[in-house]
N, C-alpha and C positions, 0 to 999 in steps of 0.2 A: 504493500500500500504506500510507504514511505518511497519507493521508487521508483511508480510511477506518479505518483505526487508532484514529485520532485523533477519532473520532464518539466510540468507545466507552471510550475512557480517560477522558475527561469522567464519566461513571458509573464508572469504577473507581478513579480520584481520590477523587470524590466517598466513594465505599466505605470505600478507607484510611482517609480524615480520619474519616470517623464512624462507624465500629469503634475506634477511641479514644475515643469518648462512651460507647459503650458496647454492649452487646451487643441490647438490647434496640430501639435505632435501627436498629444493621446490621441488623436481620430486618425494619423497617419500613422502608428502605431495599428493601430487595429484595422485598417483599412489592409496595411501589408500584409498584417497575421491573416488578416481575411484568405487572404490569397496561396500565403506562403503553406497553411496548414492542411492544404489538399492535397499537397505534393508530400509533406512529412505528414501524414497519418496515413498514407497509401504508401511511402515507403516504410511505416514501422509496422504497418497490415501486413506487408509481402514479408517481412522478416519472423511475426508469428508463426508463419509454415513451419519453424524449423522445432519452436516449442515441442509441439504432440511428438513429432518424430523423432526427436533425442528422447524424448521420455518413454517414448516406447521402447525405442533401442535398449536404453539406460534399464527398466523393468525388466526385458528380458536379462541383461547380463552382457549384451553386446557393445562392447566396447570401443571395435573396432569400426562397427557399422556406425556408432553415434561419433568417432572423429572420422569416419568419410562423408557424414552430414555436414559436419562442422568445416570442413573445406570445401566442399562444395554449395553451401551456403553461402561463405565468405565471398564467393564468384559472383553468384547470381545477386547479391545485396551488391556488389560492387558496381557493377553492371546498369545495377538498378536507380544505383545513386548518381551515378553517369547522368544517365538520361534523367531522370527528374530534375536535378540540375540544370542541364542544358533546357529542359522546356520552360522550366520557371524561368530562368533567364530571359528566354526568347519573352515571356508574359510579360516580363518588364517595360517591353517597350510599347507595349495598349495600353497601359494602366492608365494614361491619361483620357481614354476614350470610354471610361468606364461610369462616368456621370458621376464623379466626383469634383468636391471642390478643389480650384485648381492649386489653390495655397498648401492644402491636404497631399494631393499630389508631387507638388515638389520635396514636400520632406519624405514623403513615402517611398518612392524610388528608390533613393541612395540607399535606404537602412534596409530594403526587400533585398538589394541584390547583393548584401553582406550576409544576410539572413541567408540564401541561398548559396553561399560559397560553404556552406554551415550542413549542409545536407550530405555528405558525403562521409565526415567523422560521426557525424550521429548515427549513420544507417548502419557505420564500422561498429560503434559502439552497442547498437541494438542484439548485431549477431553475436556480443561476446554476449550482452546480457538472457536474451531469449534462448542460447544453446546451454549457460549455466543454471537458468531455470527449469528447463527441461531435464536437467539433472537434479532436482530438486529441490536446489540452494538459492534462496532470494535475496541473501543477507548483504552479497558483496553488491552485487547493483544498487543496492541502497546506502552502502559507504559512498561510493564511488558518486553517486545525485546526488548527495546530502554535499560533499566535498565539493562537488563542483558546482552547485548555489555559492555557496559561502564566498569559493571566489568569483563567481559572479555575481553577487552584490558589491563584494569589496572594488573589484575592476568597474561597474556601473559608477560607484560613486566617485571614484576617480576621471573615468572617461566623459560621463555624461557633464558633471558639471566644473570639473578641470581641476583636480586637485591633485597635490603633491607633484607640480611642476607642466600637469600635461595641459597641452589645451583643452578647452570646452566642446568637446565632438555633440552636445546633447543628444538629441535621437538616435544619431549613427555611431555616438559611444556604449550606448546598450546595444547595438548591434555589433559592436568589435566586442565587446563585454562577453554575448554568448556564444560568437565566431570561437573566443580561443577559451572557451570554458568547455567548447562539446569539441576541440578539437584536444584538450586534455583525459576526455572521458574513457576513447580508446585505448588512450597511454596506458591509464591508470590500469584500466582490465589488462594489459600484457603484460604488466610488471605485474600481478599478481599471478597469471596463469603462471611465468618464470617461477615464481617465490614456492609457488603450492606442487606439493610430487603429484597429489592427488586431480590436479588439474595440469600439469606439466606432461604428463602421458600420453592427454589427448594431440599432444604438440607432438612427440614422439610418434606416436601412433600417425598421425595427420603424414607423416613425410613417406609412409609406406603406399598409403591414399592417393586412389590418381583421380581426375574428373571425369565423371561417370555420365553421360547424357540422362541414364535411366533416373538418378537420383535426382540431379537438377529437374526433371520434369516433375520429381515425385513431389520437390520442396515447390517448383513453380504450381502445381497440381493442387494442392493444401492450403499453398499461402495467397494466390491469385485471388481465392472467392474471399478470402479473409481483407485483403487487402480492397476489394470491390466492394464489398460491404460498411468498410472502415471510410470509405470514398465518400459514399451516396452518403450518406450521415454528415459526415464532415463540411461534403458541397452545400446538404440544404441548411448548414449556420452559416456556411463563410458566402456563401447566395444574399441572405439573408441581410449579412452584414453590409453586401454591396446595396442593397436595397434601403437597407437604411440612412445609406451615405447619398440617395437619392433625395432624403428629405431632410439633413440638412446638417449640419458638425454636429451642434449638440446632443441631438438623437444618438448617432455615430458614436461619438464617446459615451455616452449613455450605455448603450446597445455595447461597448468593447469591457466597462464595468463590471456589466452583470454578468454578461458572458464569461466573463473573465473569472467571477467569483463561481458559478457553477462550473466552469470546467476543474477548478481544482477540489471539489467533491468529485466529480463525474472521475477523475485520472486518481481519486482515493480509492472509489471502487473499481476503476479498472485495475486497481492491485488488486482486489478482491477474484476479481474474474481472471485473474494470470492463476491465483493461486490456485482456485475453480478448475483451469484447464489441467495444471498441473495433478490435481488427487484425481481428477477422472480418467485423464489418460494412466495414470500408474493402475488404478483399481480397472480400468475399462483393457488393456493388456492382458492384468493377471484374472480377469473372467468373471469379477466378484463385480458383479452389477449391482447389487442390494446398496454396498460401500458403495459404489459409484453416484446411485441416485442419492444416499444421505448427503454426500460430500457437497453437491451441488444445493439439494435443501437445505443445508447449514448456511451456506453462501447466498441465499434467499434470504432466510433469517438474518443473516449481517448484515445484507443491504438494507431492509426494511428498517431494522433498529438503527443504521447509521444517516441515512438519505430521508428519514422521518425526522432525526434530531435537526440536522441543518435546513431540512425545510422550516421549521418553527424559528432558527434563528436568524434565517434570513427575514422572516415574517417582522420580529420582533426587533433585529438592528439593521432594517434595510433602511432608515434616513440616518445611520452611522458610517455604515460599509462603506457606503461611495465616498465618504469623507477622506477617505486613506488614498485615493488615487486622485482626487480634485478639489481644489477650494472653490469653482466653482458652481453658484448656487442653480442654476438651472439644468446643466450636466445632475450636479446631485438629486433635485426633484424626481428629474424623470430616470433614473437608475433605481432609486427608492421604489417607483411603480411597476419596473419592470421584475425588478425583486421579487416583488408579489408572485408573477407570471412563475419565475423562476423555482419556488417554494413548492409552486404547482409540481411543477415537471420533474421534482427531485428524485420521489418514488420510482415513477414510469423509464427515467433515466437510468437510475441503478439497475431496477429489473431488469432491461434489454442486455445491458452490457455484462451480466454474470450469466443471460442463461445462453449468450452468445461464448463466452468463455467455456460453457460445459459440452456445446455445441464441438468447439473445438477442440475440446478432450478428446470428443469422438473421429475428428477430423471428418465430421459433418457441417460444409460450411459452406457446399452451393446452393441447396434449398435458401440458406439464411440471407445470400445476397438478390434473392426475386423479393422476397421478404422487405428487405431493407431499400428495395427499390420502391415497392408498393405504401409503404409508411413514408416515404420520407422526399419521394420526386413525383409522388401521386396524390398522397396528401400534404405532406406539410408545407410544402413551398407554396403550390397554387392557394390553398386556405389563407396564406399567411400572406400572401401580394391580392387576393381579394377583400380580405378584411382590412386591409392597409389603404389599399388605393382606389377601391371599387365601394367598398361602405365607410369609408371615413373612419375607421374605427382609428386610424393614427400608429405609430411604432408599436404597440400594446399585440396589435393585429398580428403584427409577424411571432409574437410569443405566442397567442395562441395559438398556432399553426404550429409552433414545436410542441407544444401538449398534445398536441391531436398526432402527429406523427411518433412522437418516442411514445404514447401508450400502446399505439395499435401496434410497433415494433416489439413491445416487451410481453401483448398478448401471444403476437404470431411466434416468437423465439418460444416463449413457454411451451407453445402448443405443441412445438416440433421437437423437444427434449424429452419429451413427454411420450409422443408417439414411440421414437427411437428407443426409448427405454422397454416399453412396452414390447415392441421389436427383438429386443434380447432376451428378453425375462423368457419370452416364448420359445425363443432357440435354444435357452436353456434347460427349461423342461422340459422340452422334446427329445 
């Protein structure tokens, strides 16, 4: 939980510090993340492929098979970071035809295409994290975010507003700020894999490993629908965002607040749902489906108790929250009301994202992207641009529209773990 937390406090660090520059950065800020977070949650999706399939490997005893995952993972992320890279770049240079404000757009730019030089150690750093999770250990990925915040606050305050000698980069010093914080993260996980015998093997092992087309299609195979799925979701907030930067900065920074404070719940319980994938592929391997389906209900039960409590407290300090990212008072008003929206959607949020994780225990995760299409580019976006700009309902509208889309995603996900279970229990009795 602390380590997938800790992906997205990076951007909401980032946030605080530059909502004190000013108002007009926080919306160029989120205008970027708008953009830039399609490309990184569709490369850290393609990189879950390799979770179930170490962990399977890792259950049975195969050691060998989980470091010929682990390099030829390392390929296809590499690959993968390439191209995402290179298209978000090329994105860069529409951003101005994107109906945004043109003052917003100027500082957006510069700090998008640093954010994007950033996509390549991050995708490095996911495969170290999602192939030692697949071994079962969460601990180190959560040294390694917690460590590399800390120096991305310390380098934020330095870069952004020019301290101990540097100059004043403001926006685009949070953008050098997380450039060499996630280009630290990789380091860190190889000087460990070095330190540790018990993860030094797979290195050993890895050099006997050659690249396998079979394998790379199996990790392209697993991680593709997972990444397509992680897409559609993603597109219809960062759509969203663009939509909101149709009607006008405030809103826009408004709209980068609140989102901002639900995604770091939502990246709480996506720890919940890594750990989800992790007990059910071990128990869904060794054949014991009873354990399989508690693991997954336990992880229902955490989210409900966790995504119940921050709903109430966004409810209760939503004319506080926005205060930490902006003094000003109209940005604050309407972050306060979207708050509201957001307390909504906290339940409906956690449930998708754990029973998608149990999903991919199973390495069932094509159904879940027709799913993910149908909740989220069928409903939520069109709801959420007719309630906005067709009945006046105002920026409010496009939150509704994510209540309507993550419920019916966390119905349809339920429905389908559910079936699948039922699926085995019967292969098994038979």
């Amino acid at each position: 939980m602390l380590s997938q937390a800790g992906q997205v406090m990076v951007q909401q660090v980032d946030n605080m510090m530059v909502g004190r520059v000013g108002t007009t950065e926080l919306a160029a800020a989120s205008f970027a993340n708008s953009i830039f977070i399609i490309g990184m949650v569709m490369g850290m999706g393609f990189t879950f492929g390799l979770t179930p399939l170490a962990g399977h490997a890792w259950a049975a005893g195969n050691h060998r098979k989980a470091a010929s995952l682990f390099r030829n993972s390392f390929l296809t992320n590499f690959v993968m970071a390439i191209a995402l890279a290179v298209v978000l770049y090329g994105l860069s240079f529409f951003m101005e035809h994107m109906g945004q404000p043109p003052e917003v757009v100027d500082e957006a730019v510069p700090y998008f295409r640093i954010l994007v030089i950033s996509m390549v150690p991050f995708l490095m750093y996911f495969t170290f994290k999602q192939f030692v999770e697949g071994l079962g250990n969460t601990a180190i990925a959560m040294y390694i975010t917690l460590s590399a915040n800390l120096i991305n606050i310390g380098l934020n305050y330095i870069l952004i507003f020019g301290k101990l000698g540097s100059p004043a980069f403001g926006l685009n010093g949070a953008g050098y700020a997380t450039l060499i914080a996630r280009v630290l993260m990789p380091a860190f996980f190889l000087v460990v894999f070095l330190k540790r015998d018990w993860l030094k093997r797979y290195f050993i092992l890895m050099r006997d490993a050659i690249f396998l087309k079979k394998e790379i299609r199996n990790l392209i195979h697993v991680g593709y629908p997972i990444s397509g799925q992680m897409l559609l979701e993603v597109s219809a907030f960062a759509l969203s965002g663009i939509m909101m930067g149709w009607i006008g900065e405030v809103p826009l920074a408004a709209h980068q607040i609140a989102l901002g404070l639900a995604s770091v719940t939502f990246m709480i319980v996506t720890g919940i749902a890594s750990g989800t994938t992790i007990r059910v592929s071990h128990q869904y391997s060794r054949g014991d489906y009873k354990n399989m389906y508690k693991a997954a209900m336990a992880s229902v039960h955490l989210v409900l108790a966790f995504m119940g409590t921050t709903a109430l407290a966004f409810l209760i300090f939503r004319g506080f929250l926005p205060k930490i990212y902006t003094p000003n008072p109209e940005v604050i008003a309407l972050a306060a009301q979207l708050l509201i929206m957001a307390a909504i959607f906290q339940v409906f949020d956690g449930m998708q994202v754990v029973m998608l994780g149990a999903l991919r225990g199973l390495a069932d995760v094509k159904k879940a992207m027709v799913h993910a299409f149908f909740a989220y580019l069928v409903v939520n976006l069109p709801l959420g641009y007719l309630l906005t700009f067709t009945a006046n309902v105002g920026p409010v509208g496009i939150w509704i529209g994510f209540v309507a889309g993550l419920g019916i995603a966390a119905v349809l996900f339920f429905i389908r773990f559910r079936k699948q279970y039922q699926v085995l229990i019967g292969k098994n009795v038979h």
